[in-house]
N, CA, C and O atoms as a DFTB+ gen file, in Angstrom:
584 C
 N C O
     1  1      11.966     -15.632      -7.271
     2  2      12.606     -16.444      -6.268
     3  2      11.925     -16.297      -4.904
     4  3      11.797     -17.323      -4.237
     5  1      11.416     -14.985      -4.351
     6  2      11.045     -14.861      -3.612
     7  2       9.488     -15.271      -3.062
     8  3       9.024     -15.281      -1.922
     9  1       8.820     -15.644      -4.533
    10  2       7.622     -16.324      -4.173
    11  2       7.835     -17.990      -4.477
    12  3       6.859     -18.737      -4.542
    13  1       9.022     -18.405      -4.628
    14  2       9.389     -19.504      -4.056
    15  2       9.381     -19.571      -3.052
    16  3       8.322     -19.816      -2.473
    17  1      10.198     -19.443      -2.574
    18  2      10.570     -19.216      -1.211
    19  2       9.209     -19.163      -0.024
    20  3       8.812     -20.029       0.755
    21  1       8.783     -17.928      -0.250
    22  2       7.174     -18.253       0.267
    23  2       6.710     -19.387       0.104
    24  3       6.701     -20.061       1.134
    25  1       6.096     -20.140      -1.301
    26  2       5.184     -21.010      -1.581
    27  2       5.900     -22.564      -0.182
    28  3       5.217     -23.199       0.622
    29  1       7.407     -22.661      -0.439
    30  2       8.025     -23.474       0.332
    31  2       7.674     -22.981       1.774
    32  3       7.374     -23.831       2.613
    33  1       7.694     -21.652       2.111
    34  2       7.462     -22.002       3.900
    35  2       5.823     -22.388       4.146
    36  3       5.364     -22.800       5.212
    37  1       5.181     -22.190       3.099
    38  2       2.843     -22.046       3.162
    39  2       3.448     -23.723       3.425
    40  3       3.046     -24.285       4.444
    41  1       4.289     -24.390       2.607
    42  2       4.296     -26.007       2.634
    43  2       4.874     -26.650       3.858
    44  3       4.498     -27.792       4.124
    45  1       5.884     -25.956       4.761
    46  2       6.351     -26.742       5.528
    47  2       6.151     -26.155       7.115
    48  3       6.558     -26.655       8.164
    49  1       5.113     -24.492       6.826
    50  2       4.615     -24.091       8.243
    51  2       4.188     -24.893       8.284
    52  3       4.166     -25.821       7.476
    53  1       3.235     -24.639      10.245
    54  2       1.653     -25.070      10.615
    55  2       0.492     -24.190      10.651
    56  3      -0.482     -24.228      11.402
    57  1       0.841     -23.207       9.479
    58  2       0.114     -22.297       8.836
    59  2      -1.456     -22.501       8.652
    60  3      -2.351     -21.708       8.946
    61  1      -1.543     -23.591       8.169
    62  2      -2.616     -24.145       7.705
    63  2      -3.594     -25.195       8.944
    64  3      -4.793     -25.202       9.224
    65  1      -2.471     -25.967       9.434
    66  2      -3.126     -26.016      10.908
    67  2      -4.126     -25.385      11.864
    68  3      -5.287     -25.599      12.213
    69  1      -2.758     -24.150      12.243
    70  2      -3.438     -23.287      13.272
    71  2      -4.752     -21.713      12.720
    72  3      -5.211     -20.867      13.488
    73  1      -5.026     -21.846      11.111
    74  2      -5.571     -20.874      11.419
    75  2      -7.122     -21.594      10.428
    76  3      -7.178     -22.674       9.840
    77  1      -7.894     -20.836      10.519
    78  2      -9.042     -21.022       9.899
    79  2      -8.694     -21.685       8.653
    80  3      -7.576     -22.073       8.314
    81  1     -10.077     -21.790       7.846
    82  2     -10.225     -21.538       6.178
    83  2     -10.434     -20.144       5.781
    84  3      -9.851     -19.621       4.832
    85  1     -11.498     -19.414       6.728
    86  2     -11.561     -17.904       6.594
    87  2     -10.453     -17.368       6.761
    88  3     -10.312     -16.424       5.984
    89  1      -9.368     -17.577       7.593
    90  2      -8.357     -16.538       8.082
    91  2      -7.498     -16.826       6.857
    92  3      -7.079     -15.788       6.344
    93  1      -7.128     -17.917       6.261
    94  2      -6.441     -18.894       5.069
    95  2      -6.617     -17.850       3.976
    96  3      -5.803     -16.969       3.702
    97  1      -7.796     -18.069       3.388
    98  2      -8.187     -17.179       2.616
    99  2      -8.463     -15.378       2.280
   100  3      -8.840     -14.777       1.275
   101  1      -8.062     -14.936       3.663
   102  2      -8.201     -13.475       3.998
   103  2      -6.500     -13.401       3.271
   104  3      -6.005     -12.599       2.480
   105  1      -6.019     -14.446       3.855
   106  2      -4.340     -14.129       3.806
   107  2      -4.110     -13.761       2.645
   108  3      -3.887     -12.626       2.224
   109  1      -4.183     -15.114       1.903
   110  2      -4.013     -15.189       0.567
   111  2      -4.550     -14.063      -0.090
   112  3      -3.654     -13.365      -0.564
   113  1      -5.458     -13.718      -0.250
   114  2      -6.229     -12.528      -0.926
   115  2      -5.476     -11.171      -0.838
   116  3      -5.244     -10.326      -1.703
   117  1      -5.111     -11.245       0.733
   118  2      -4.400      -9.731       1.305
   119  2      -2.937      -9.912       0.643
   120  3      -2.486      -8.913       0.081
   121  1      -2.294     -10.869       0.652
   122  2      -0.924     -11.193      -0.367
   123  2      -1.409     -10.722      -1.705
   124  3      -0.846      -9.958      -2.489
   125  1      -2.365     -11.222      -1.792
   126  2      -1.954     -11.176      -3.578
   127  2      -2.171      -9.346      -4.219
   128  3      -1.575      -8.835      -5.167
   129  1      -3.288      -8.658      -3.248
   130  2      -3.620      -7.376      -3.350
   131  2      -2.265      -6.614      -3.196
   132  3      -1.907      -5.670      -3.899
   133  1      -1.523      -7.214      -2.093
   134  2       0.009      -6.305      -1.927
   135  2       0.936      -6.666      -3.417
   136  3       1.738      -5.853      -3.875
   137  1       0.758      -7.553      -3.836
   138  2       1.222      -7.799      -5.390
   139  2       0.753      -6.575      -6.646
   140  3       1.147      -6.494      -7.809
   141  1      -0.021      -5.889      -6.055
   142  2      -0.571      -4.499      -6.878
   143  2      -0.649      -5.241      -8.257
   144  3      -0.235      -4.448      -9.103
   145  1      -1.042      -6.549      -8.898
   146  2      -1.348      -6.985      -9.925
   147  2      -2.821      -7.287     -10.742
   148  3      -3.082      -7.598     -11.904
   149  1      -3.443      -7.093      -9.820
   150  2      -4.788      -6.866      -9.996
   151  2      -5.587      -7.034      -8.385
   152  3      -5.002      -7.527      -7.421
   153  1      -7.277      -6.426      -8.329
   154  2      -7.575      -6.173      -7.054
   155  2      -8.266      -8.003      -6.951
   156  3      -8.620      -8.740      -7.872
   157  1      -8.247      -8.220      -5.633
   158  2      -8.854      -9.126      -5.531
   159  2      -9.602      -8.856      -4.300
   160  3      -9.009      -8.175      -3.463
   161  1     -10.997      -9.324      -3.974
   162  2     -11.831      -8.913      -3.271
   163  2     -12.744     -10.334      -2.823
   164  3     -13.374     -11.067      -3.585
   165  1     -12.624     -10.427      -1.665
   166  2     -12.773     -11.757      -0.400
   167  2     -14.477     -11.212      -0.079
   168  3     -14.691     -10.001      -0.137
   169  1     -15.149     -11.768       0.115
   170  2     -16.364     -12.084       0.614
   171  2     -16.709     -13.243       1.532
   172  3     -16.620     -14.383       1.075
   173  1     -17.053     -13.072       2.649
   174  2     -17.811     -14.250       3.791
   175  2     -18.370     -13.882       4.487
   176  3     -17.776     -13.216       5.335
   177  1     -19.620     -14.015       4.606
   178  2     -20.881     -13.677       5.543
   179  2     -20.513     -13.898       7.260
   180  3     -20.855     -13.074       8.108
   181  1     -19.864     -14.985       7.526
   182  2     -19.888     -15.360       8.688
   183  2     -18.910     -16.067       9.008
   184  3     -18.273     -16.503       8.049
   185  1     -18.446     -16.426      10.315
   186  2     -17.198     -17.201      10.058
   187  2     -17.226     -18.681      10.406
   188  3     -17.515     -19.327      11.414
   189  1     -16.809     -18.963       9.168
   190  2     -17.094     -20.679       8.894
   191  2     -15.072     -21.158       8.715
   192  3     -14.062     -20.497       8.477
   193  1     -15.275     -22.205       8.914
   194  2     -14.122     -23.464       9.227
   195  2     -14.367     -24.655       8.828
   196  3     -15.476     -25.177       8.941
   197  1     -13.173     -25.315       8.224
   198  2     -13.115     -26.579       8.176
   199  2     -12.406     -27.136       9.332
   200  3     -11.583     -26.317       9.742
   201  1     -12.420     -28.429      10.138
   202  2     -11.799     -28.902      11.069
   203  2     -10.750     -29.580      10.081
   204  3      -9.553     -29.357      10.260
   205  1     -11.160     -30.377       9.076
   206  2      -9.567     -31.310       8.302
   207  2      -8.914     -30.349       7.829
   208  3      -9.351     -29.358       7.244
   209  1      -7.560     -30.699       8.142
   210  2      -6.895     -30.622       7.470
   211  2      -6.180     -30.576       6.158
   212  3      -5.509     -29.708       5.601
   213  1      -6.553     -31.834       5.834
   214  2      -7.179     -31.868       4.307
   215  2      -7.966     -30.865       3.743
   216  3      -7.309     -29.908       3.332
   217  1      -8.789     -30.817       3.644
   218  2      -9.804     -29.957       3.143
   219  2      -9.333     -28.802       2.713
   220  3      -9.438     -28.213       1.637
   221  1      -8.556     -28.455       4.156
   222  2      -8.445     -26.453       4.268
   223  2      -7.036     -26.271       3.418
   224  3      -6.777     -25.188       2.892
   225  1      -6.022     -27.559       3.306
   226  2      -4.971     -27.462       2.453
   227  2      -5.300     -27.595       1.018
   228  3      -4.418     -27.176       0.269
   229  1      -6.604     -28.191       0.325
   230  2      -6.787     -28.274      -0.413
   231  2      -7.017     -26.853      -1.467
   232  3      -6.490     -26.263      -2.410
   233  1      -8.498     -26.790      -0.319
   234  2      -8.990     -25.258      -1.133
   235  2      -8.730     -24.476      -0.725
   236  3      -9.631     -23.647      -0.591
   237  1      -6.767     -23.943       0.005
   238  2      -6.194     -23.183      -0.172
   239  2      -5.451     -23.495      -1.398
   240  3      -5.367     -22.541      -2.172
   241  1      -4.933     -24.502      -1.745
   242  2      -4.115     -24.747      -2.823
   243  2      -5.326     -24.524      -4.550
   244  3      -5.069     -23.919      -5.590
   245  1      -6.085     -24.998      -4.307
   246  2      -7.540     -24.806      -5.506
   247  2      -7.344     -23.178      -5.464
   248  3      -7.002     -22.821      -6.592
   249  1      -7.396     -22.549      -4.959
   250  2      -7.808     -20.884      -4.911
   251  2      -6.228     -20.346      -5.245
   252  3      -6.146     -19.572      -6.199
   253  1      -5.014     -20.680      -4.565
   254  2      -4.028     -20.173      -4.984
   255  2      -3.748     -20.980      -6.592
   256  3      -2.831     -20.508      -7.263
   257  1      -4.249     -21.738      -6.961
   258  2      -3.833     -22.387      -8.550
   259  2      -4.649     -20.947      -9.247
   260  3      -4.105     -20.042      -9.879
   261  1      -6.219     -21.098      -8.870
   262  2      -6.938     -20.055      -9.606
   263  2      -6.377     -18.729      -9.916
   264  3      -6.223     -18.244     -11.037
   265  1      -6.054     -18.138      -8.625
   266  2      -5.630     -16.667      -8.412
   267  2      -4.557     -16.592      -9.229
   268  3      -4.462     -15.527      -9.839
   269  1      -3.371     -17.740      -9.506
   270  2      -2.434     -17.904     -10.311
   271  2      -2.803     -18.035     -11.955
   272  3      -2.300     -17.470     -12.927
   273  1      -3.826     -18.960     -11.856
   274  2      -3.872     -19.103     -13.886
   275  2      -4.938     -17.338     -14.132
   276  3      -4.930     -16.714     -15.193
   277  1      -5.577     -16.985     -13.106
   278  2      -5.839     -16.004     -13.914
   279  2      -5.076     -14.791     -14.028
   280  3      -5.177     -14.144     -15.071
   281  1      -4.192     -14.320     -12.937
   282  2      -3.731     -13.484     -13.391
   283  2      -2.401     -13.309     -14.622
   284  3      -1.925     -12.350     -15.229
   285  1      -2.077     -15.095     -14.582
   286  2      -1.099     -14.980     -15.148
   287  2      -2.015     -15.351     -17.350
   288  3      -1.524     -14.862     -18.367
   289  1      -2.786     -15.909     -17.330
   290  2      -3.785     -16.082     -18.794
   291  2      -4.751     -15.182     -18.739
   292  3      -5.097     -14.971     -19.902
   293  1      -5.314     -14.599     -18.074
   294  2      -6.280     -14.241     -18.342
   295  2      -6.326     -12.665     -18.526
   296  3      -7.374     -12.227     -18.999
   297  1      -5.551     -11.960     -18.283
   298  2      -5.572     -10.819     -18.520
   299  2      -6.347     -10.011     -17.263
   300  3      -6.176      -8.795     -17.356
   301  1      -6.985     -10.331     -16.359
   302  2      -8.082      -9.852     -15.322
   303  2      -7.537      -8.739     -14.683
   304  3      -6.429      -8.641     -14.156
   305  1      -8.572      -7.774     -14.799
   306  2      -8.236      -6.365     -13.583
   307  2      -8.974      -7.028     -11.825
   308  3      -8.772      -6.476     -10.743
   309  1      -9.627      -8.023     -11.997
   310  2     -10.063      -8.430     -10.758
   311  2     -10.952      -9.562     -10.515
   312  3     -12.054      -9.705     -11.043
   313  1     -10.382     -10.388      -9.649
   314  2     -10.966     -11.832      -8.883
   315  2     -11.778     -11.682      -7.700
   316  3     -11.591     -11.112      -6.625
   317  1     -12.662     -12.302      -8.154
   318  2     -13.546     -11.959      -6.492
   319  2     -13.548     -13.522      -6.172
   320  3     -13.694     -14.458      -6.958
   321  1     -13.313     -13.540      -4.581
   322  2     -13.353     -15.262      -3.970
   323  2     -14.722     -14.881      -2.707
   324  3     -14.917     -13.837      -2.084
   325  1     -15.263     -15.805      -2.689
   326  2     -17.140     -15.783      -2.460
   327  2     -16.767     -17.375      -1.470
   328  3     -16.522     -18.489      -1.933
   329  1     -16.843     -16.943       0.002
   330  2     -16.710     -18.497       0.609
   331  2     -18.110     -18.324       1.224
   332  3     -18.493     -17.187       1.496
   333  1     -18.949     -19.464       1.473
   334  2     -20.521     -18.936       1.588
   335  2     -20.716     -20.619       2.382
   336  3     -20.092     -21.519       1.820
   337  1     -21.722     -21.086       3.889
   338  2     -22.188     -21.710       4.002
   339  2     -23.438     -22.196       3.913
   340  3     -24.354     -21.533       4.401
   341  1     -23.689     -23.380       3.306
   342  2     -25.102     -24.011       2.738
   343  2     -25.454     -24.789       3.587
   344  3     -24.818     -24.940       4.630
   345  1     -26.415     -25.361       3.333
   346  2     -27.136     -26.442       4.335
   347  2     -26.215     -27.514       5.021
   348  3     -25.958     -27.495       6.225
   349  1     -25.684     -28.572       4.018
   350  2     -24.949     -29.473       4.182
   351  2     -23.325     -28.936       3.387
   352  3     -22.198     -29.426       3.315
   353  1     -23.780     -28.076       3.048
   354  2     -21.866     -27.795       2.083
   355  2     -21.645     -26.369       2.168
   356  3     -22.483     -25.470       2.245
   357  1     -20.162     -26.295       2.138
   358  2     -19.170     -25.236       2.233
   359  2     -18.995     -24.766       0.728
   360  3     -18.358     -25.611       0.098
   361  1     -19.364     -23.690      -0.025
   362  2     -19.011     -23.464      -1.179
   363  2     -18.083     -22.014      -1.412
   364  3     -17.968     -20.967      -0.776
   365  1     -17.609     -22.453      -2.433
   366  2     -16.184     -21.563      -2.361
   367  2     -16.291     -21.104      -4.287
   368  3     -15.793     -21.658      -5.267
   369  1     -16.870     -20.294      -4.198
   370  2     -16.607     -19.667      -5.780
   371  2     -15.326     -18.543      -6.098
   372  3     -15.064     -17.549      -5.422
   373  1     -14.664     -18.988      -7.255
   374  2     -13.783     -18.189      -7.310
   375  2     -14.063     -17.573      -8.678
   376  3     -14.459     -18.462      -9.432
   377  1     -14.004     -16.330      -9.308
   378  2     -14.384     -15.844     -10.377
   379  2     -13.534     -14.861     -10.685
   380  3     -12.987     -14.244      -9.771
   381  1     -13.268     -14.533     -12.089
   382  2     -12.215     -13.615     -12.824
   383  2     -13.307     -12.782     -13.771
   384  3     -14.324     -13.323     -14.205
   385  1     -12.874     -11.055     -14.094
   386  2     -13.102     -10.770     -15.251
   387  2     -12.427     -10.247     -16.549
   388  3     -12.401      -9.225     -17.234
   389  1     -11.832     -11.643     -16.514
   390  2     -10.787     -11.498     -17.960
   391  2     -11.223     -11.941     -18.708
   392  3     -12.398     -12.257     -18.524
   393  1     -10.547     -12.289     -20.137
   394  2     -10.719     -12.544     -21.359
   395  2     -11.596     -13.709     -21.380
   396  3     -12.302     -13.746     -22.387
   397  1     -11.751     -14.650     -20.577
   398  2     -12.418     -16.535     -20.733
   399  2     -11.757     -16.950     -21.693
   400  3     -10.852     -16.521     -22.409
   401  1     -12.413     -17.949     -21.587
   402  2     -11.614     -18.895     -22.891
   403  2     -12.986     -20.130     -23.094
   404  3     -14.047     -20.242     -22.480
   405  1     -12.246     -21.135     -24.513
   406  2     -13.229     -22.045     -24.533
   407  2     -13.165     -23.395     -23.860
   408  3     -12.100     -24.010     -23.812
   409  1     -14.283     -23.869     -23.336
   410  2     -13.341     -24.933     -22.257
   411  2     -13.849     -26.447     -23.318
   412  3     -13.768     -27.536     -22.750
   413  1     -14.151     -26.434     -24.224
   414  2     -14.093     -27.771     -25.637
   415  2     -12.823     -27.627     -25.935
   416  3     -12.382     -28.751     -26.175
   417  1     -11.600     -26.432     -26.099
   418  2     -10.415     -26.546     -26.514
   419  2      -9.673     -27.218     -25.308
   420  3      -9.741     -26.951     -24.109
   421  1      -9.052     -28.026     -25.875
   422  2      -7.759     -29.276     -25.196
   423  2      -7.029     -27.903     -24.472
   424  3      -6.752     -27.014     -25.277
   425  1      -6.694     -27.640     -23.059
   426  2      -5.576     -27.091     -22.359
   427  2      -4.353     -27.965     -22.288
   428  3      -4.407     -29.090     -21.790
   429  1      -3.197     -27.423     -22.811
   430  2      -2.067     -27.934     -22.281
   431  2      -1.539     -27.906     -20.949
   432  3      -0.587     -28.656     -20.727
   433  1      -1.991     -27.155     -19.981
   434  2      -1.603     -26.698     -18.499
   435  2      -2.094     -27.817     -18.164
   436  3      -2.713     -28.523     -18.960
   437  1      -1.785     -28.271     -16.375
   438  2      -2.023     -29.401     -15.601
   439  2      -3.216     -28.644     -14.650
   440  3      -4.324     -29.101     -14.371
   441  1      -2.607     -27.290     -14.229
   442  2      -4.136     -26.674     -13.302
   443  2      -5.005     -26.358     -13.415
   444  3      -5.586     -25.530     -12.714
   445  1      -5.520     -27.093     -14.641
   446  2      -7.295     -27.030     -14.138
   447  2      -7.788     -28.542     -13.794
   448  3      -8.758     -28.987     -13.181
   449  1      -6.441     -29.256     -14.610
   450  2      -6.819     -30.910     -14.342
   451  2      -6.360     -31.149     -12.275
   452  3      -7.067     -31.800     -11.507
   453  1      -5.582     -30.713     -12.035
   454  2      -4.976     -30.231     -10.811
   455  2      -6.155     -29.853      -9.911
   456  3      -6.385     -30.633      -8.986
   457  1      -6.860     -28.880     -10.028
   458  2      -7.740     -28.221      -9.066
   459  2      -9.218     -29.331      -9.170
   460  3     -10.239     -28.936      -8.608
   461  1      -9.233     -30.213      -9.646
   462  2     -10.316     -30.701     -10.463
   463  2     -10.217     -32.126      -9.624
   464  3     -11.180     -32.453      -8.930
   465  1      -9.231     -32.837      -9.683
   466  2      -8.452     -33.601      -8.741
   467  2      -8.780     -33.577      -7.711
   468  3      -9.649     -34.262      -7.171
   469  1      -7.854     -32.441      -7.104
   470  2      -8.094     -31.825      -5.689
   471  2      -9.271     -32.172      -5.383
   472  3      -9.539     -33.096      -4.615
   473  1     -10.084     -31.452      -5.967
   474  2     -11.482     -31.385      -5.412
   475  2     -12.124     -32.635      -5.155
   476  3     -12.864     -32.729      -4.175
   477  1     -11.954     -33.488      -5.824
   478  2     -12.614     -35.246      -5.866
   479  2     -12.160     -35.472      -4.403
   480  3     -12.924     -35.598      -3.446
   481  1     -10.809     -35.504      -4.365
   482  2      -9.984     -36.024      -3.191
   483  2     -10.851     -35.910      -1.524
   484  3     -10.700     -36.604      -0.518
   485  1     -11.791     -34.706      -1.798
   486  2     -12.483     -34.382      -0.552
   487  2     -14.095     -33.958      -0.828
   488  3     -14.944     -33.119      -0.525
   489  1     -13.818     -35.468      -1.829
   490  2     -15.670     -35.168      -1.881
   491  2     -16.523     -33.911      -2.599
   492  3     -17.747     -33.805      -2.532
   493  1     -15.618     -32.971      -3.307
   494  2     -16.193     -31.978      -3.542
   495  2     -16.521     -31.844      -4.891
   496  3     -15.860     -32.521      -5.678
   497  1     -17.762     -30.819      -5.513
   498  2     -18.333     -30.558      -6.736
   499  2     -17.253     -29.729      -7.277
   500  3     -16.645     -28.887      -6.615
   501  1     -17.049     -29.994      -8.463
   502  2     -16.345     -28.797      -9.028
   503  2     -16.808     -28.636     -10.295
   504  3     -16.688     -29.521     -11.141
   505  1     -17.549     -27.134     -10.595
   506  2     -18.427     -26.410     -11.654
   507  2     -17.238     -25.353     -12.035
   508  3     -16.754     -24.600     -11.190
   509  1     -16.717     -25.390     -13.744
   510  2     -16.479     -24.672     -14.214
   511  2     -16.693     -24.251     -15.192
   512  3     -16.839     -25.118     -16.054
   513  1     -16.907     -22.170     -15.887
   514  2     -17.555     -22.118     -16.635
   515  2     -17.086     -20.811     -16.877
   516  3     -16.875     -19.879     -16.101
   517  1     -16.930     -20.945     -18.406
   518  2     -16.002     -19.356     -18.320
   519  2     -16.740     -19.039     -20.060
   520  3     -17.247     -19.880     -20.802
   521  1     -16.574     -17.658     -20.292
   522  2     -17.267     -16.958     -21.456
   523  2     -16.309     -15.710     -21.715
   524  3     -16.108     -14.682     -21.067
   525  1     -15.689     -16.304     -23.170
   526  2     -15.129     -14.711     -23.723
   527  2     -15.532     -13.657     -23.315
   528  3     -16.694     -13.338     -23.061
   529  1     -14.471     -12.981     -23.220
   530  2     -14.492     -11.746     -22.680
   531  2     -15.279     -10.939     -21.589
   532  3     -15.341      -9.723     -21.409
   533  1     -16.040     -12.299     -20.712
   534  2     -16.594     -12.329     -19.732
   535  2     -15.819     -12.571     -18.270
   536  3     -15.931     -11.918     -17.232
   537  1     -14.986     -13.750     -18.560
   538  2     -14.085     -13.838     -17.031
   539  2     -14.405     -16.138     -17.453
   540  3     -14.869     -16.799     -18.382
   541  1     -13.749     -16.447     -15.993
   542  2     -14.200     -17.807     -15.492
   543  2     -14.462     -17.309     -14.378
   544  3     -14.194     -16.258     -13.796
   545  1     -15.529     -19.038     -13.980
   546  2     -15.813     -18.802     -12.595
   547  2     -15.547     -20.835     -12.263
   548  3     -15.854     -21.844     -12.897
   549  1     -14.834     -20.566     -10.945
   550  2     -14.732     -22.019     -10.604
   551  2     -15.754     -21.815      -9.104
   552  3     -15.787     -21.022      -8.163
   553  1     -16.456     -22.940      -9.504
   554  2     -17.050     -22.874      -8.011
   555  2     -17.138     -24.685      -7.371
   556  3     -17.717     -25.597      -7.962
   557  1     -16.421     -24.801      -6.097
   558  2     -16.529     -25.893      -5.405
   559  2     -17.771     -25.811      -4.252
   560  3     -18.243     -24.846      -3.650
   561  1     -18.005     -26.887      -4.226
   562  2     -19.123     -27.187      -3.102
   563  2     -18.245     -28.693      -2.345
   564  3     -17.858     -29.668      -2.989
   565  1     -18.134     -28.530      -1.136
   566  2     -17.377     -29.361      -0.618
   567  2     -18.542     -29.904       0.482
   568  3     -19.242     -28.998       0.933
   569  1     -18.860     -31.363       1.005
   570  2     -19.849     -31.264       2.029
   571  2     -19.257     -31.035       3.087
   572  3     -18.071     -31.351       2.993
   573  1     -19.616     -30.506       4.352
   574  2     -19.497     -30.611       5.688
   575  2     -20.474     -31.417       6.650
   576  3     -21.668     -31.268       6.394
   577  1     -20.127     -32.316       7.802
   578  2     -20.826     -32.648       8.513
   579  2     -21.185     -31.514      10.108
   580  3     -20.446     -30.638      10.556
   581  1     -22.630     -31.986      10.674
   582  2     -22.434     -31.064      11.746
   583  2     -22.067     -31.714      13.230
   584  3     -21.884     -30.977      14.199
């Protein structure tokens, strides 16, 4: 109930407004580590931002779907999230090392069709690729202008 409750105020703060994509993603990460459910470990070279709005609600919501299907399928002792700037694009890899799975088998879940979506919505690549008993890794490339 209580991570209801949360998920409802992330939706109706200006949470997402007023703070980065970096600061967005520190959060999230530092939440989910206080969840003592597995470690998750944030990486960013430098500090990068999206100005939309869009965007930064997106691939906060893409990364909280992830952080969610893996700990809850995948069995993972740990997620590493990798936000990294490229020439023309913002890329955001998110990776597990749990069980994988096969991605030719039909999923009944909506979040990977969900995060996949998302990602179109703002122009972005979305590469996914996961190997038994190796982990998945989702990685978006979103463009930015300068």
């Amino acid at each position: 109930m209580s991570e209801l409750r949360q998920l409802s105020k992330s939706l109706t703060d200006n949470n997402i407004e007023q703070n980065s994509l970096l600061d967005l993603l520190k959060q999230e990460c530092k939440k989910i580590n206080e969840l003592k459910k597995c470690d998750i470990h944030f990486y960013c070279q430098e500090s990068i931002d999206i100005a939309s709005y869009q965007s930064k609600s997106i691939l906060l919501r893409i990364t909280q779907e992830f952080i969610q299907n893996s700990m809850k399928h995948s069995k993972c002792k740990k997620i590493t999230v990798l936000l990294e700037k490229r020439a023309n694009y913002i890329q955001l890899t998110l990776k597990d090392d749990g069980m994988g799975f096969d991605l030719s088998q039909k999923s009944n879940g909506i979040g990977l069709l969900n995060m996949k979506k998302r990602s179109e919505m703002i122009n972005g690549t979305y590469t996914l690729t996961s190997e038994k008993n190796i982990g998945t890794q989702l990685t978006l490339q979103i463009p930015v202008s300068e």
